[in-house]
PyMOL Python script that loads the backbone (N, CA, C, O; Angstrom):
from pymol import cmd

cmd.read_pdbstr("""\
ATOM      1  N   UNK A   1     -94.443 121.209  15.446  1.00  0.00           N
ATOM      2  CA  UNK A   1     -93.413 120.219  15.225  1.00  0.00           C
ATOM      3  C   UNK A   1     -92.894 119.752  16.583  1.00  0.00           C
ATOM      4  O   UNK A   1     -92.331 120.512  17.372  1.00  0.00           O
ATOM      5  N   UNK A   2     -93.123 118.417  16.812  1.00  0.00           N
ATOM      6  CA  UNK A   2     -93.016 118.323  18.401  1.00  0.00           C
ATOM      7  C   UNK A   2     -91.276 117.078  17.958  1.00  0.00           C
ATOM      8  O   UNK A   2     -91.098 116.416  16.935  1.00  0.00           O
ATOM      9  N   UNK A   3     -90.355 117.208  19.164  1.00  0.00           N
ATOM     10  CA  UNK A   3     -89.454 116.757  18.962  1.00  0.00           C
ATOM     11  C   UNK A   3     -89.194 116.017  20.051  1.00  0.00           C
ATOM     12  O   UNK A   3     -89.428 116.524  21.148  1.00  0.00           O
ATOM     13  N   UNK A   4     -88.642 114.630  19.973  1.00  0.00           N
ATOM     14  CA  UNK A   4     -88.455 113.756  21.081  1.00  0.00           C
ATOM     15  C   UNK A   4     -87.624 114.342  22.324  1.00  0.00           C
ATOM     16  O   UNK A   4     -86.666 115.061  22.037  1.00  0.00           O
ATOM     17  N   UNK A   5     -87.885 114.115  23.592  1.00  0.00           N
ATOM     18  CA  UNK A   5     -86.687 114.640  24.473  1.00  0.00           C
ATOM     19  C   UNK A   5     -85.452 114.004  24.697  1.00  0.00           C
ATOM     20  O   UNK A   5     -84.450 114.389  25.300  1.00  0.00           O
ATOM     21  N   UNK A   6     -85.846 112.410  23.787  1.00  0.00           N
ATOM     22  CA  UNK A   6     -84.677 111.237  23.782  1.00  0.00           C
ATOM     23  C   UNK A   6     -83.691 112.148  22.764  1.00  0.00           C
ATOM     24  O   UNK A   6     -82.574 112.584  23.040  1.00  0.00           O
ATOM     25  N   UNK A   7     -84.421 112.300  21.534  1.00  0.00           N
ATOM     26  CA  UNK A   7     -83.386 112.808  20.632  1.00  0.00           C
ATOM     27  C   UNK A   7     -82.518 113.921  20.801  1.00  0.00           C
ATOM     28  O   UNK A   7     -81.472 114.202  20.215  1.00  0.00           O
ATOM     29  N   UNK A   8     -83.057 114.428  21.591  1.00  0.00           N
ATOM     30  CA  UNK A   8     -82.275 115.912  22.153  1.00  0.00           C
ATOM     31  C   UNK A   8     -81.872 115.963  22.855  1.00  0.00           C
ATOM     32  O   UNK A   8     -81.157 116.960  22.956  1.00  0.00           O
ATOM     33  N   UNK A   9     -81.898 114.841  24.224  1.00  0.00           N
ATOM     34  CA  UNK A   9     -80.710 114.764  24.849  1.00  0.00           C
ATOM     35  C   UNK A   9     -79.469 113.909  23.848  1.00  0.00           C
ATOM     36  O   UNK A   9     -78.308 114.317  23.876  1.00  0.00           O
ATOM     37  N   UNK A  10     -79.841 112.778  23.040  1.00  0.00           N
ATOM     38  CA  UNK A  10     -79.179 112.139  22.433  1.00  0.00           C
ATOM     39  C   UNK A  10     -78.223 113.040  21.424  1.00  0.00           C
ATOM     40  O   UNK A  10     -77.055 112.691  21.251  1.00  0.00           O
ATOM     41  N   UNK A  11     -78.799 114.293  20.715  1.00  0.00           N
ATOM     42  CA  UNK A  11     -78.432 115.155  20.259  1.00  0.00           C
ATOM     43  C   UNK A  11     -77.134 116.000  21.069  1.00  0.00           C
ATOM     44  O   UNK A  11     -76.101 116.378  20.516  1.00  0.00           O
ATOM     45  N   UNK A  12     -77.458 116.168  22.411  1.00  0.00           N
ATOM     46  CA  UNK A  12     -76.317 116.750  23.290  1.00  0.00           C
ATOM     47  C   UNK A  12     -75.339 116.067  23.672  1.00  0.00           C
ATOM     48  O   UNK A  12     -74.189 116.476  23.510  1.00  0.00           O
ATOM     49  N   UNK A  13     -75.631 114.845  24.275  1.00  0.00           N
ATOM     50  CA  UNK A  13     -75.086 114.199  23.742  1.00  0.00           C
ATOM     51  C   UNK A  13     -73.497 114.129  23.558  1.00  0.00           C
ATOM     52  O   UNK A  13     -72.374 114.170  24.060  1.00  0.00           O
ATOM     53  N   UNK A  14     -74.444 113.966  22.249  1.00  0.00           N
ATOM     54  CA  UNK A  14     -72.880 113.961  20.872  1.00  0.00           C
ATOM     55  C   UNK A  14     -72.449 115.023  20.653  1.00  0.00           C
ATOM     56  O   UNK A  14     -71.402 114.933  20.012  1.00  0.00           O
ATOM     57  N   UNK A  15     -72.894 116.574  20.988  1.00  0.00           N
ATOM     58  CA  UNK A  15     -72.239 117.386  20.803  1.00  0.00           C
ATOM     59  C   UNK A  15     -71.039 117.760  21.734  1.00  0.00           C
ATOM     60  O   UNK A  15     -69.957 118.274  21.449  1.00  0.00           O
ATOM     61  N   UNK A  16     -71.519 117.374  22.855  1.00  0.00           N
ATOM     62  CA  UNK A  16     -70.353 117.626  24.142  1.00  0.00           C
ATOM     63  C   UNK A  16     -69.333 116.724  24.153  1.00  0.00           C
ATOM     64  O   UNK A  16     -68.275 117.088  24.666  1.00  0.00           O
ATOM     65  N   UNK A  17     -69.441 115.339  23.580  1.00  0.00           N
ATOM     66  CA  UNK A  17     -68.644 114.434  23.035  1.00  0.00           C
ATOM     67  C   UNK A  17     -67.793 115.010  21.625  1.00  0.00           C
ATOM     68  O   UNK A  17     -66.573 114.907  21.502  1.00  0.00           O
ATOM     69  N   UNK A  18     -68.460 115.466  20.878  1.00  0.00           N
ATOM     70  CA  UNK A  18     -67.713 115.743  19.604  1.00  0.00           C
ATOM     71  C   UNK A  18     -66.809 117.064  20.223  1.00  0.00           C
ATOM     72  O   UNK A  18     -65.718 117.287  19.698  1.00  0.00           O
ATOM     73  N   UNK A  19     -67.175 117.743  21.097  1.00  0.00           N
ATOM     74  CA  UNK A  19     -66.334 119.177  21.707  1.00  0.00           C
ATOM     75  C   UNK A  19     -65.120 118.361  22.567  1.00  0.00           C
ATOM     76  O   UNK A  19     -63.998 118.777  22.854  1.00  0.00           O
ATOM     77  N   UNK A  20     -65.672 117.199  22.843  1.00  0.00           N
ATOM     78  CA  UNK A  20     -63.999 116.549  23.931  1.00  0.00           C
ATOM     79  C   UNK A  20     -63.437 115.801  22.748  1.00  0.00           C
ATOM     80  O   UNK A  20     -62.437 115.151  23.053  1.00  0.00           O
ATOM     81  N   UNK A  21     -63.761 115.721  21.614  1.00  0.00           N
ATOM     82  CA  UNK A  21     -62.933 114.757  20.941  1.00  0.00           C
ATOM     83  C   UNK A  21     -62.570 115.564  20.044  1.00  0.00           C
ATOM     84  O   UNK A  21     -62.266 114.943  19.026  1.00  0.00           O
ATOM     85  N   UNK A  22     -62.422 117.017  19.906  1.00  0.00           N
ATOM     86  CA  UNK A  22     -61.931 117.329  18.914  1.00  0.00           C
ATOM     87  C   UNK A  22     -60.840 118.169  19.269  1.00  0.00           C
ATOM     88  O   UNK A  22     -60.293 118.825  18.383  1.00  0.00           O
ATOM     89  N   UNK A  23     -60.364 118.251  20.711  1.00  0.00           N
ATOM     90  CA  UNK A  23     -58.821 118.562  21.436  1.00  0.00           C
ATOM     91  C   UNK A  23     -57.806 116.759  21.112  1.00  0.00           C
ATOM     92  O   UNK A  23     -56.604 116.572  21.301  1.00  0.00           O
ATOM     93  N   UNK A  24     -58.686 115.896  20.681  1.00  0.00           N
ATOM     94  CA  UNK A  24     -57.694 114.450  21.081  1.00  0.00           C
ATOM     95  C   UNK A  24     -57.370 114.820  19.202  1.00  0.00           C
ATOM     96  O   UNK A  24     -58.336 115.194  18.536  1.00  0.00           O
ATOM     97  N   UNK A  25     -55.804 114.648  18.429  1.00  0.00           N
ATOM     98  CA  UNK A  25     -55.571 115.201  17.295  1.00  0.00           C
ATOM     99  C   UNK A  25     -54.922 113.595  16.998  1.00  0.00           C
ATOM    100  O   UNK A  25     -54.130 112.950  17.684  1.00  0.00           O
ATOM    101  N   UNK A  26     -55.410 113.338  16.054  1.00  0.00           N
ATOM    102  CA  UNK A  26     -54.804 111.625  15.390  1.00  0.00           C
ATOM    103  C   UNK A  26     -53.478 111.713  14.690  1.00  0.00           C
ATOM    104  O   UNK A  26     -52.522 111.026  15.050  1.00  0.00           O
ATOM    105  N   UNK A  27     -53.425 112.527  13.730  1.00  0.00           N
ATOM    106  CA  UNK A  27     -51.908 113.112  13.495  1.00  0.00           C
ATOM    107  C   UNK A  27     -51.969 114.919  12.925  1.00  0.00           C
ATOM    108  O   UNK A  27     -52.932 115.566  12.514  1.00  0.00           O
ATOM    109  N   UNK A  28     -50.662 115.285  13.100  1.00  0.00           N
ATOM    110  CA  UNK A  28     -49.997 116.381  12.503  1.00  0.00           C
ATOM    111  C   UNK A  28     -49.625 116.263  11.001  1.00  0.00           C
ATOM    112  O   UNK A  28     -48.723 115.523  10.608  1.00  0.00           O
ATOM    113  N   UNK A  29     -50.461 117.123  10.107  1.00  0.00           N
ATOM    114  CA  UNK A  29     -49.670 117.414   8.382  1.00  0.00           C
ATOM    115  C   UNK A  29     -48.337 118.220   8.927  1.00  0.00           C
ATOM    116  O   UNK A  29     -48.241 118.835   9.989  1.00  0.00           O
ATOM    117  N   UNK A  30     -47.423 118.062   7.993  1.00  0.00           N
ATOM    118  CA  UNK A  30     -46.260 119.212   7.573  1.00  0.00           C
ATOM    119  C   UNK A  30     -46.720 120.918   7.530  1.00  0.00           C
ATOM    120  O   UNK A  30     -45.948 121.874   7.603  1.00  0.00           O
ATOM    121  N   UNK A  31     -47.661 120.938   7.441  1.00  0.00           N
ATOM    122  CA  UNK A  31     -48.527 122.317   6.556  1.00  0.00           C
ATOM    123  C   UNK A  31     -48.950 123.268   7.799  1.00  0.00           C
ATOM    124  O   UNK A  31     -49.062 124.492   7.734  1.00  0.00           O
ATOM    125  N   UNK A  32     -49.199 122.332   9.125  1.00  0.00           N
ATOM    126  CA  UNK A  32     -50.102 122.812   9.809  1.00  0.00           C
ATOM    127  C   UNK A  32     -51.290 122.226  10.341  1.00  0.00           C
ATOM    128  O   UNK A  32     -51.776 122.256  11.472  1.00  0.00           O
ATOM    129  N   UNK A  33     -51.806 121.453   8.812  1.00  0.00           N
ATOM    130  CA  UNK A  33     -53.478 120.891   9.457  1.00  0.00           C
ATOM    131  C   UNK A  33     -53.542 119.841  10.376  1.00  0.00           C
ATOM    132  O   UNK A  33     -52.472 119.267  10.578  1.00  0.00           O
ATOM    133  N   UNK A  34     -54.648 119.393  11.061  1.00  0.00           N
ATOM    134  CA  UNK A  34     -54.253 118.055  11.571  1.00  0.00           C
ATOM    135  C   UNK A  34     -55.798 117.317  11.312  1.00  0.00           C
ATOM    136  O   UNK A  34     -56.765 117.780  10.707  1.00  0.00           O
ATOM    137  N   UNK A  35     -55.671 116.235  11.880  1.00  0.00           N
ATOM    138  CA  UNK A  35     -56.899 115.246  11.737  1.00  0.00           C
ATOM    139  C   UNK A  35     -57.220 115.000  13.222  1.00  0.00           C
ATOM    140  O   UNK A  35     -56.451 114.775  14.155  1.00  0.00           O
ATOM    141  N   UNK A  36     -58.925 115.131  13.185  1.00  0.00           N
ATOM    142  CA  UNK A  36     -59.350 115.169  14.718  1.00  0.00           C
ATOM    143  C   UNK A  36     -60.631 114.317  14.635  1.00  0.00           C
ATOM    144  O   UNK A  36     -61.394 114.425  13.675  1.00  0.00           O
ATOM    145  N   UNK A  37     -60.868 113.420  15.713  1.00  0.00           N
ATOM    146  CA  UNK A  37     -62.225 112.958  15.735  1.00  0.00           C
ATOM    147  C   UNK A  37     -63.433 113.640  16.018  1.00  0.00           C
ATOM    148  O   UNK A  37     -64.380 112.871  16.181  1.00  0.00           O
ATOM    149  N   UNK A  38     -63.757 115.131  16.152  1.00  0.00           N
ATOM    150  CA  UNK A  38     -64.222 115.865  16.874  1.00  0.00           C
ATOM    151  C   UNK A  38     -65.807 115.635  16.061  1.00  0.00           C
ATOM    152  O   UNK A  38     -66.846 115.538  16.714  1.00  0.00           O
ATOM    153  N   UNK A  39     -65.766 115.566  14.478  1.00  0.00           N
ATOM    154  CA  UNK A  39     -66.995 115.381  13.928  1.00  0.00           C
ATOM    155  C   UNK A  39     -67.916 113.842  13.757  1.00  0.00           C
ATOM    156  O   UNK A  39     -69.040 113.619  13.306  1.00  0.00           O
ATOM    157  N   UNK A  40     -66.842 112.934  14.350  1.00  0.00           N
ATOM    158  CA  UNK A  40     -67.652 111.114  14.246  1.00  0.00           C
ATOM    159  C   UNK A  40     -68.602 111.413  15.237  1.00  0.00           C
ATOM    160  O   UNK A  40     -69.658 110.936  14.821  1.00  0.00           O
ATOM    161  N   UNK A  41     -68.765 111.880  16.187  1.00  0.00           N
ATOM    162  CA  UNK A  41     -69.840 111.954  16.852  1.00  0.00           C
ATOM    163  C   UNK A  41     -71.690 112.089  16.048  1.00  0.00           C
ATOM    164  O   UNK A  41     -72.699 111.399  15.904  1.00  0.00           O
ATOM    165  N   UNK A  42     -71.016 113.857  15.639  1.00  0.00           N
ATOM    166  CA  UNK A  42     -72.417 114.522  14.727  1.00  0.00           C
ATOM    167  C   UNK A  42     -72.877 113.524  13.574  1.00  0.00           C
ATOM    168  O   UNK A  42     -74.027 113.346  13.172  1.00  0.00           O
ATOM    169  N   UNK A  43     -71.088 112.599  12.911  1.00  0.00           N
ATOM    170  CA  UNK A  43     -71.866 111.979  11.841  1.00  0.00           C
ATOM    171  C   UNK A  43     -72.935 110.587  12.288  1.00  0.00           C
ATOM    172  O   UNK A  43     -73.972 110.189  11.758  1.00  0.00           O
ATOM    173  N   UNK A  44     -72.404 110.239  13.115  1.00  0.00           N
ATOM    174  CA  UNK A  44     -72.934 108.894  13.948  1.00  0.00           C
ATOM    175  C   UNK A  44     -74.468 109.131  13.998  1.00  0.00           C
ATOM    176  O   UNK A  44     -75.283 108.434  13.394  1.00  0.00           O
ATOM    177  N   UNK A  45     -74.877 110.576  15.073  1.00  0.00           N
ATOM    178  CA  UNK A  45     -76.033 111.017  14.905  1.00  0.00           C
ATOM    179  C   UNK A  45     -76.704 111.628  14.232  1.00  0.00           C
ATOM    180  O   UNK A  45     -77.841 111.943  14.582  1.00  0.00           O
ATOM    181  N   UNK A  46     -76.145 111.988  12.993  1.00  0.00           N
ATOM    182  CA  UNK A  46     -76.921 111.960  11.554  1.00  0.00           C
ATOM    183  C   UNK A  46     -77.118 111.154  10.877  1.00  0.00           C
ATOM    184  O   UNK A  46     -77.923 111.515  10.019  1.00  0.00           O
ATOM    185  N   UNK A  47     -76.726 109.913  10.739  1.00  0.00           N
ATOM    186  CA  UNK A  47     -76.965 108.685   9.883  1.00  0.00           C
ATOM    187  C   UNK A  47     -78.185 107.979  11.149  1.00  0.00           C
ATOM    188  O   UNK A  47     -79.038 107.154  10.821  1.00  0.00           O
ATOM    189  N   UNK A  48     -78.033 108.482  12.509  1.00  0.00           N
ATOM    190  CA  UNK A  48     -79.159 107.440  13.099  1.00  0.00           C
ATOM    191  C   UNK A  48     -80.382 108.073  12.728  1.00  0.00           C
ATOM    192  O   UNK A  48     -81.308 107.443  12.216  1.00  0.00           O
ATOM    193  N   UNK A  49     -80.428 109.607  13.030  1.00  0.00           N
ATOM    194  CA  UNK A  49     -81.342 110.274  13.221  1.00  0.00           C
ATOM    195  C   UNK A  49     -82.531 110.683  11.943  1.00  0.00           C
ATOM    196  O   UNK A  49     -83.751 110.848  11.911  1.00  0.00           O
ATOM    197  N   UNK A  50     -81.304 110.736  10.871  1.00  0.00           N
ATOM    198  CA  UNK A  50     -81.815 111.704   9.883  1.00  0.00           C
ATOM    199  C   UNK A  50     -80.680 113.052   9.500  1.00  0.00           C
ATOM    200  O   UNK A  50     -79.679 113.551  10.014  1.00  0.00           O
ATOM    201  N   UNK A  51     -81.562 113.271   8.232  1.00  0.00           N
ATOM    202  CA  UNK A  51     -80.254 114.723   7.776  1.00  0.00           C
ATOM    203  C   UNK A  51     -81.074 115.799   8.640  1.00  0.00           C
ATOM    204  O   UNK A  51     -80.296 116.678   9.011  1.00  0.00           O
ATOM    205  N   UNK A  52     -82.222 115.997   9.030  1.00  0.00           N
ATOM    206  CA  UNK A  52     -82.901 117.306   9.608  1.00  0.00           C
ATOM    207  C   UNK A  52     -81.987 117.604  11.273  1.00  0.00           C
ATOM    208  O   UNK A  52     -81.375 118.594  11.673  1.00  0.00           O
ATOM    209  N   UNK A  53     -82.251 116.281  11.904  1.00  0.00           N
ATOM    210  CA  UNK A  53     -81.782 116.646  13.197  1.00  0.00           C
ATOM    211  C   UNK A  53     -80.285 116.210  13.194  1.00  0.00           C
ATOM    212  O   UNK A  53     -79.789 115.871  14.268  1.00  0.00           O
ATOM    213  N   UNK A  54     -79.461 116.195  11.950  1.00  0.00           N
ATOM    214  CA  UNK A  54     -77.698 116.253  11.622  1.00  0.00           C
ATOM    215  C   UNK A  54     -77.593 117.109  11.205  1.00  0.00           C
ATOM    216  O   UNK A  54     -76.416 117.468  11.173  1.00  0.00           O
ATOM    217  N   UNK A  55     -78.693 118.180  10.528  1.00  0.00           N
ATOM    218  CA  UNK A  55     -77.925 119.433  10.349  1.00  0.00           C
ATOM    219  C   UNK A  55     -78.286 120.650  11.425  1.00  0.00           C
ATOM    220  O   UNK A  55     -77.961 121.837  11.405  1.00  0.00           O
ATOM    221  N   UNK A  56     -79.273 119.712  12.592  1.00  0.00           N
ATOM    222  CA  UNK A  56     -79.207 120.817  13.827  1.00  0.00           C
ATOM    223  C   UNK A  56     -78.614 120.929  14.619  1.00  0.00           C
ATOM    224  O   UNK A  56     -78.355 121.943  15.267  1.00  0.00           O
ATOM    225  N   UNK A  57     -78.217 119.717  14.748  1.00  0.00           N
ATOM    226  CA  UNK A  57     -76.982 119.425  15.430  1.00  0.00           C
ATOM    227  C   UNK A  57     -75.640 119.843  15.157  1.00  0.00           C
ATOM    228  O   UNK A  57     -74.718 119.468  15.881  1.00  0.00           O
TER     229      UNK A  57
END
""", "prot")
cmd.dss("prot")
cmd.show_as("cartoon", "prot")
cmd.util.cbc("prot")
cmd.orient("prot")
């Protein structure tokens, strides 16, 4: 199974991006939880890529 080196850097990518965007918090619940962009990255590169290399990512 041979894998592009585009996709896998493209793959890193978005992961080191989704790791800086998921300290930036969009708002605070009452409860505790909050809302973070940290996963638009992985989804971005699962809808380009495919579900195989979005769920390796």
């Amino acid at each position: 199974m041979s894998v592009s080196i585009k996709i896998l850097v493209e793959g890193s990518l978005c992961i080191a991006l989704s790791i800086a965007l998921s300290f930036v918090k969009l708002f605070a619940l009452p409860q505790g939880g909050s809302v973070s962009l940290g996963m638009l990255p992985i989804f971005i590169f699962a809808i380009r890529r495919g579900g195989t290399a979005g769920i390796s990512a």
